[in-house]
N, C-alpha and C positions, 0 to 999 in steps of 0.2 A: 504494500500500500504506500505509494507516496503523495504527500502534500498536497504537489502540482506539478502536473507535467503540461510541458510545450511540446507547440506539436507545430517541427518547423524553427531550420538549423539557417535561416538564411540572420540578415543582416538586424531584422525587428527580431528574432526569436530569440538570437544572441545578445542583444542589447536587452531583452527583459529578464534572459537567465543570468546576465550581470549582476544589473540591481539586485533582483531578487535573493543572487547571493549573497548579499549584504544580513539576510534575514535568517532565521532558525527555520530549519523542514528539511525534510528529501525530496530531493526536485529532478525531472528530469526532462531530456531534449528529446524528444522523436524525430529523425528526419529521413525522409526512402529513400535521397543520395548518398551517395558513398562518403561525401565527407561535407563540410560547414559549406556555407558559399556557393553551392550548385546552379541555384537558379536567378531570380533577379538582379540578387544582390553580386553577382560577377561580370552580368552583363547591362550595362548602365553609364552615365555618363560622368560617374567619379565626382561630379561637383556637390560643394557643400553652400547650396543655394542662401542667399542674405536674406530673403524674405520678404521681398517685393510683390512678387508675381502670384501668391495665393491669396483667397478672397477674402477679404477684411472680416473679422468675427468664425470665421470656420476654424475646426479642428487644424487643418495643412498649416494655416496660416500663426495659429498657435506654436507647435510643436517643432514648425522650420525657423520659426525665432527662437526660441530656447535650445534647439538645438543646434544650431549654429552657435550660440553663445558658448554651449558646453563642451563646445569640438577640438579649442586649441588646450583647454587644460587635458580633457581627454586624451590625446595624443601623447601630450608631455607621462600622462598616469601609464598609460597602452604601448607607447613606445611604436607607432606606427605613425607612418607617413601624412604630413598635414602639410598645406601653405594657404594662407591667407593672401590669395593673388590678387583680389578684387575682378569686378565681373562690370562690362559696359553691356549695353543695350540699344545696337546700331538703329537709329532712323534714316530711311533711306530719301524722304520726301517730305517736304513741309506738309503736305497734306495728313499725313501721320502723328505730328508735333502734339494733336492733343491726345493721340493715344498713350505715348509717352509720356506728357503730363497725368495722364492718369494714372498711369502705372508710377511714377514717383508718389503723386498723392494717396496711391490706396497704401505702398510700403511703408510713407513718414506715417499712415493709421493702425500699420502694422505692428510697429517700433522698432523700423529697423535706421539704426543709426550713420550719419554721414551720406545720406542718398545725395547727389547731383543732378542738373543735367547740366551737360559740359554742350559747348557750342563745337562746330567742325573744329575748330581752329587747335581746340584743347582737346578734342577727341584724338585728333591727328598726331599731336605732342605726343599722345599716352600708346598710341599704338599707330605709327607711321604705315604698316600696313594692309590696311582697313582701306575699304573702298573710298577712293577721292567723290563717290557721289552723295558719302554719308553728310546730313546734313547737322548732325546730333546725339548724342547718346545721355544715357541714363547711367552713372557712374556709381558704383556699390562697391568701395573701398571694404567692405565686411566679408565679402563674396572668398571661397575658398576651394580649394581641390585636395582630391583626398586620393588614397590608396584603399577600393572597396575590399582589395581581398585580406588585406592585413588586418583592413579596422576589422572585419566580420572575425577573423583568426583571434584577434586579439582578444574582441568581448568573450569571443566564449571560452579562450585558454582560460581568461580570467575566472570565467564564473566555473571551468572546472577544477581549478585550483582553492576556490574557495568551497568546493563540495557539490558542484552540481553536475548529476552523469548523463550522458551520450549513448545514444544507441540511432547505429546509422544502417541503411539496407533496410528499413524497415517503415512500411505504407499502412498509413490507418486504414481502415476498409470499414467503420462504423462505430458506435456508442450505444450503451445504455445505461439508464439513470436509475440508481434504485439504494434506499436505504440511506440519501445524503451521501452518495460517491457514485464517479463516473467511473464505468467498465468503457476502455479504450481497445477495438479488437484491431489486431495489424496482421498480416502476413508470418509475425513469428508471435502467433499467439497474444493473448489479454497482458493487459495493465492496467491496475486500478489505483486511481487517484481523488483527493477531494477537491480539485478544482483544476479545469483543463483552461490552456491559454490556446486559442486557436490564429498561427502564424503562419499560415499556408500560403502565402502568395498567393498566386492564382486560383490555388483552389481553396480558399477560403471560404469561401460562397458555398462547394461542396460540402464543406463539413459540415459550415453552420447550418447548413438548410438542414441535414440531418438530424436537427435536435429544435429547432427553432421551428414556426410555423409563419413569422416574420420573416420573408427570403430576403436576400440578398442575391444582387447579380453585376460577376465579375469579367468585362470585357479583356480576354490578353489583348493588349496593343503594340503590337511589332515595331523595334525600331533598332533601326541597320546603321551601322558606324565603322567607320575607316579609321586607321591607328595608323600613323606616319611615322617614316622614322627619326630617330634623333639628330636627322641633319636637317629637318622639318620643326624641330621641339624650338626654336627663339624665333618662330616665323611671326609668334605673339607671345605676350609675358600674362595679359589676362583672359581669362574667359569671355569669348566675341558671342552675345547672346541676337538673336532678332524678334523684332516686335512680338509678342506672341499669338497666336491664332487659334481656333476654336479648338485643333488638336493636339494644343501643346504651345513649346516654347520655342518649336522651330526648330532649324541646326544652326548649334553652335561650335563653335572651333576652339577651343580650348589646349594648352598645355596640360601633361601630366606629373604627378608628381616625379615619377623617374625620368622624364627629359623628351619624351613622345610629345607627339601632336594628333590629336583626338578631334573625328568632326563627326556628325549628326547627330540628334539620332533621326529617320524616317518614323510619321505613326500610320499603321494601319491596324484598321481593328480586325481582329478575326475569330474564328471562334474553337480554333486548335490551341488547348492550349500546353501543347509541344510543339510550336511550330519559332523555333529558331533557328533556322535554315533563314541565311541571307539569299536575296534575286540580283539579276543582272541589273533592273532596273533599279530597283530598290538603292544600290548603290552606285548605281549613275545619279540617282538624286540628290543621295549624297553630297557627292564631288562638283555639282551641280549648284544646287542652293548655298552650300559652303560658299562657292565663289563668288556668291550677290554679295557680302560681307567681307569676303578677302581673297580677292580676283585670284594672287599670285598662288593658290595653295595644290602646291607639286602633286598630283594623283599620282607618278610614277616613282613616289617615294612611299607609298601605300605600302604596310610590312603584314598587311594582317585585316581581316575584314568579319565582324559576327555581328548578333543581334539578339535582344533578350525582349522580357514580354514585361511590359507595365499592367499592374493590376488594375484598371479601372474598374471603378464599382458605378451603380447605374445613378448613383446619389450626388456624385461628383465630389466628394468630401472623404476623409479617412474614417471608417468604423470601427471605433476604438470603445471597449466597456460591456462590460456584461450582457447578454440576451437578456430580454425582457421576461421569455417565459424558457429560460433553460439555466437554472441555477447553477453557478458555481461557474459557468461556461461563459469565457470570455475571449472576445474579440479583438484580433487587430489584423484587419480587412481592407481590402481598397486603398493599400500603402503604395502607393504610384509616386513620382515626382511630385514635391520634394521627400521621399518618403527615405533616400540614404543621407540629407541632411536633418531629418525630424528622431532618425532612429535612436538615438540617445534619451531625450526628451519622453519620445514614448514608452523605451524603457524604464526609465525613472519612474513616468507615471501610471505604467501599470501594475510595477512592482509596487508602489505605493497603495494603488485599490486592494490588490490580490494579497498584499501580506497586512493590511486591515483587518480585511475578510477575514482569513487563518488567525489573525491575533497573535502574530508572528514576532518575538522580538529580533530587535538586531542586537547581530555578533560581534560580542568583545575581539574575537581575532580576525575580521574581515583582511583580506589581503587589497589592497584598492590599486596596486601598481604591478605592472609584467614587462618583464622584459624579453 
């Protein structure tokens, strides 16, 4: 019998078995890949978003400011790869100008500190280049990039040095509730626990509908990205964002923390969701829309080309917190963009609900730093 088990070894499931190791229980990870990081959280655009761009009063927008706050001590605690490069926001047309005003004004509603917008003159200064037809950016001195597969490595080294275990190969395939504890059945047989944390990326929606009568529904959203090589990595020093549009943030061009040059991602929704297999087109778009925002960017320095699936859920907001009529069963669903700069924040705060619940103290010997 333990505690609590997670279910879902990706970048939120290891940031809640973090915290939560902070607390007294037996806890554990469930994930059906072979090892942390398999799914979203490896394929993604590494940044650690300032918190402009989610909508003023929602969960995303909550959870991608605090969690950007918590990123560069965490790093220093985790010992994995951070930079605070700051992130611009190309306009490419006066006709646009108040879209971008708006997008500064919803982020200063935000709290997000030090926003700009910088005129061509001082865009050009900060990133020479950026399209001569930019007419303006939105400048987020707070904006960061990160290393997704360390941080994810990192939270959960931690949380299982602080007593929380792993069990990987192994696929939930259903629940049932009975007596105030959850029977978890997976491919290598039951596990029973007093309180499940449901982290399934994509299929989150699956599990929850399982126990829930409230659905949930999770679109994968494909999205395709070229990785340049290190004679490509100073072609920009910040993260090159564009206006954003119904399906996203657009492609952006971004350095990596190891010295790569990183551009899209593509969104298309589909409804496989194993379908990250890159198209020919898909990454013609790429290297395509990249070059509205930075003409010069080498496609025949391309070292590497994949594509991962964002969870959108139909609500458009993250679902974070207990089912209404599935006790004990909790949620964190629909973690899309910003959802590997939120993952911290979310951890903190569901470990905070979940060891409430239990009446969990925290531990005299917490380990809080990994190297």
């Amino acid at each position: 019998m333990y505690d609590i088990i997670i279910i879902g070894a990706g970048v939120t499931g290891c940031a809640v078995a973090r915290y939560l190791s902070r607390y007294e229980g037996r806890m554990l990870v469930l994930e059906k890949a072979e090892d942390v990081c398999c799914g979203t959280s490896k394929a993604n655009s590494a940044i650690v978003h300032a918190g402009f761009d989610a909508a003023h009063g929602s969960l995303m927008a909550k959870m991608n400011l605090e969690g950007n706050l918590m990123m560069p001590q965490l790093a220093k605690d985790l010992d994995f790869a951070f930079k605070m490069n700051g992130s611009l926001v190309v306009c490419m047309s006066e006709e646009d100008l108040p879209k971008l005003r708006a997008l500064y004004e919803n982020g200063v509603k935000n709290g997000v500190k030090e926003l700009e917008i910088v005129d061509a003159k001082r865009l050009h200064e900060l990133e020479p280049n950026v399209s001569k037809h930019a007419v303006a950016a939105l400048w987020a001195p707070t904006g960061g990039i990160v290393c997704p597969f360390n941080l994810t490595i990192a939270l959960a080294e931690n949380a299982f040095d602080n007593g929380v275990e792993f069990q990987f190969n192994t696929e939930v395939t259903g629940f049932t509730w009975e007596d105030g504890f959850w029977t978890i059945h997976t491919n290598h047989g039951d596990f029973e626990s007093r309180y499940v944390i449901n982290a399934a990326g994509v299929y989150a929606d699956v599990l929850h509908n399982q126990v829930s009568a409230h659905k949930l529904s999770i679109t994968p959203r494909r999205g395709e990205y070229q990785l340049l090589d290190k004679k490509a990595g100073t072609l920009v020093s910040h993260t090159i964002f564009q206006l954003p549009g119904k399906m996203g943030k657009g492609i952006l061009v971004s350095p990596t923390v190891h010295g790569n040059l990183l551009v899209g991602p593509t969104a298309e929704n589909l409804s496989d969701k194993e379908a990250v297999n890159t198209t020919q087109a898909g990454l013609a778009d790429v290297m395509e829309k990249g070059r509205l925002s930075v003409p010069s960017l080498p496609g025949n320095l391309t070292i590497t080309s994949f594509a991962g699936l964002r969870a959108s859920e139909a609500g458009g907001d993250f679902v974070i917190g207990e089912a209404e009529d599935a006790p004990g069963f909790f949620d964190c669903a629909g973690i899309e963009s910003p959802g590997l700069s939120s993952a911290p924040a979310i951890g903190e705060y569901v470990a905070e609900l979940v060891s409430h619940k239990l009446g969990a103290s925290c531990k005299d010997n917490f380990i809080a730093t990994r190297k």
